[in-house]
Each structure stands twice: as structure tokens, then as C-alpha cells.
C-alpha positions as CSV (number, residue, x, y, z in Angstrom):
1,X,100.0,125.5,169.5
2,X,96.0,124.5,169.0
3,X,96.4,125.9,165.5
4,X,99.1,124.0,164.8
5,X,97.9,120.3,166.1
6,X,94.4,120.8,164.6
7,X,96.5,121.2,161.0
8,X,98.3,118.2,161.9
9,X,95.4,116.2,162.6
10,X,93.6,117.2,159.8
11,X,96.7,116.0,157.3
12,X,97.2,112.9,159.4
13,X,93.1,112.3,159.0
14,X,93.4,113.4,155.1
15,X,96.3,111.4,154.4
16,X,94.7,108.3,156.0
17,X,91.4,108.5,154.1
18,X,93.4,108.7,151.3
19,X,95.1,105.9,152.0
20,X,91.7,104.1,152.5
21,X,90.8,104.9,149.1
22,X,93.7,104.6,147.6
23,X,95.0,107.7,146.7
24,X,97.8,107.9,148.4
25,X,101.8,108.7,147.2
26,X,102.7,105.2,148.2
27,X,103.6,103.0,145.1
28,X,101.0,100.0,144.4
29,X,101.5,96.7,144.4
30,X,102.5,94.6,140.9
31,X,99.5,93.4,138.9
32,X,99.8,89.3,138.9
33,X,100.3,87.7,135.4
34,X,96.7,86.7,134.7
35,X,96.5,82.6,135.0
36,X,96.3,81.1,131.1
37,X,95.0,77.1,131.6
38,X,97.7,76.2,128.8
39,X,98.8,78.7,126.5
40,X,97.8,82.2,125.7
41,X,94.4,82.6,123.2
42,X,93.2,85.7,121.4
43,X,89.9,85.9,123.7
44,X,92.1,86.3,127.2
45,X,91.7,90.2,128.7
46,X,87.7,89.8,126.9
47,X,84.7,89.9,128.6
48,X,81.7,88.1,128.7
49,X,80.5,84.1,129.1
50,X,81.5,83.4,124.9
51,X,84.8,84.4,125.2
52,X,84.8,82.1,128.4
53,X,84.0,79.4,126.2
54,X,86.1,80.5,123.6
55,X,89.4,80.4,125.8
56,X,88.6,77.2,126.9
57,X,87.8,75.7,123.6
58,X,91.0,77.2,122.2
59,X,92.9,75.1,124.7
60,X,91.5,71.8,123.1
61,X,91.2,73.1,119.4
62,X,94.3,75.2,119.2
63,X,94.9,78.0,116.5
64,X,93.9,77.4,112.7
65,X,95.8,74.9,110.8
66,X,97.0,76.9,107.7
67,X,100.2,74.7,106.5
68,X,103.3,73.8,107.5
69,X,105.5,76.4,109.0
70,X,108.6,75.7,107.1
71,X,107.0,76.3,103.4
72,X,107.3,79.1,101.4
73,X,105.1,81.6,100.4
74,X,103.1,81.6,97.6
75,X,104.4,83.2,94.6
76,X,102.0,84.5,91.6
77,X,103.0,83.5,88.0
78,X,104.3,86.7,86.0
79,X,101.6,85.8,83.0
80,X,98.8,83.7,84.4
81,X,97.4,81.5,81.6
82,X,93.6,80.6,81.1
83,X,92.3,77.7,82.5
84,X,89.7,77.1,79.8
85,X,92.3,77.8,76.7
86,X,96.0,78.4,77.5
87,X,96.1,82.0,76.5
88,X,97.5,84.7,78.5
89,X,95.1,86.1,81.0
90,X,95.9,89.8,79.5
91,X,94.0,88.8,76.4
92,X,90.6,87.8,77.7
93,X,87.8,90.1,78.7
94,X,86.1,90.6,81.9
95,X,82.7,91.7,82.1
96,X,82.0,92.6,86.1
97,X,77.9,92.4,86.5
98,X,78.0,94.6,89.0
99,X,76.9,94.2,93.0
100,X,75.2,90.7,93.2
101,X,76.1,89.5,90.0
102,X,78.5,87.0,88.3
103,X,81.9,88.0,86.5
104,X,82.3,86.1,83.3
105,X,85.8,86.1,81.5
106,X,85.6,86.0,77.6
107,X,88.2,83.9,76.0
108,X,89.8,85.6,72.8
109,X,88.9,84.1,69.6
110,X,91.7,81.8,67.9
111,X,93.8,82.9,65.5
């Protein structure tokens, strides 16, 4: 029987420093909803003392004011006409420059 209680204490002693440490089979407690001042921002969940100031910002300045909700998106015109002459964009010429330089647009010569 000595065999036999030493195995038990030694499970009862392993199970309880497991439970210590938090290893053991029992199920863990819910995590809480973290605690937004107002609304949620895009900085909750990130580290650091900007993104402290960021969230709390946010709740005064609120998210970008792009337009009203209700309005349509924008469509492109099938044939875009120049600005500078009225023809169709399909007849000018675009010269890229390259990295760091301009574009220019050539308008096509009248007719």
C-alpha cells in the first residue's frame, strides 16, 4: 500500500502545481470585452503610448469624413473628353518621363 499512496500523492502534488500554473484540464474563465471610452477605433488591441493617443483622439475626431452615406458611387464616363480641347481622350498622346518626371498629354492637331 506505500507504493500506491506515494503515486497518489505525487498526482495529487502534480495536479495541483499544475493548477498553480495553469495547466490544468479545468476550463478557463471568459476573457472580458475590452472597455472602448465611446465607440470602437482602428488603434484598440495596439500597443504602445501613440496608439494611446490615437484611441483617445479618435473619440473626439471620429473616422474621416468622405461624403455622405446615401450617395452613389462614382461612375467614369465611357469616352472622357479633354479638358484643354474637347476631343476624345483616345486621340491624344501621352509621353510618361519616366520615375521623377512629369507626364505631358499632346492634344491632336485640328482637322
Amino acid at each position: 500500500m506505500g507504493e500506491q499512496d506515494s503515486a497518489a500523492a505525487g498526482a495529487a502534488e502534480t495536479s495541483e502545481r499544475a493548477g498553480r500554473f495553469g495547466r490544468a484540464g479545468r476550463a478557463k474563465a471568459p476573457k472580458r470585452p475590452k472597455r472602448h471610452l465611446w465607440h470602437k477605433t482602428p488603434y484598440d488591441g495596439v500597443p504602445g503610448i501613440y496608439a494611446a493617443v490615437q484611441r483617445f483622439l479618435y473619440q473626439i475626431e471620429g473616422p474621416a469624413q468622405l461624403g455622405d452615406r446615401d450617395e452613389p458611387a462614382y461612375v467614369p464616363p465611357a469616352d472622357p473628353k479633354c479638358p484643354v480641347c474637347g476631343a476624345s481622350l483616345d486621340q491624344h498622346v501621352f509621353s510618361r518621363g519616366g520615375p521623377g518626371k512629369s507626364t505631358h498629354m499632346k492634344c491632336p492637331s485640328p482637322a
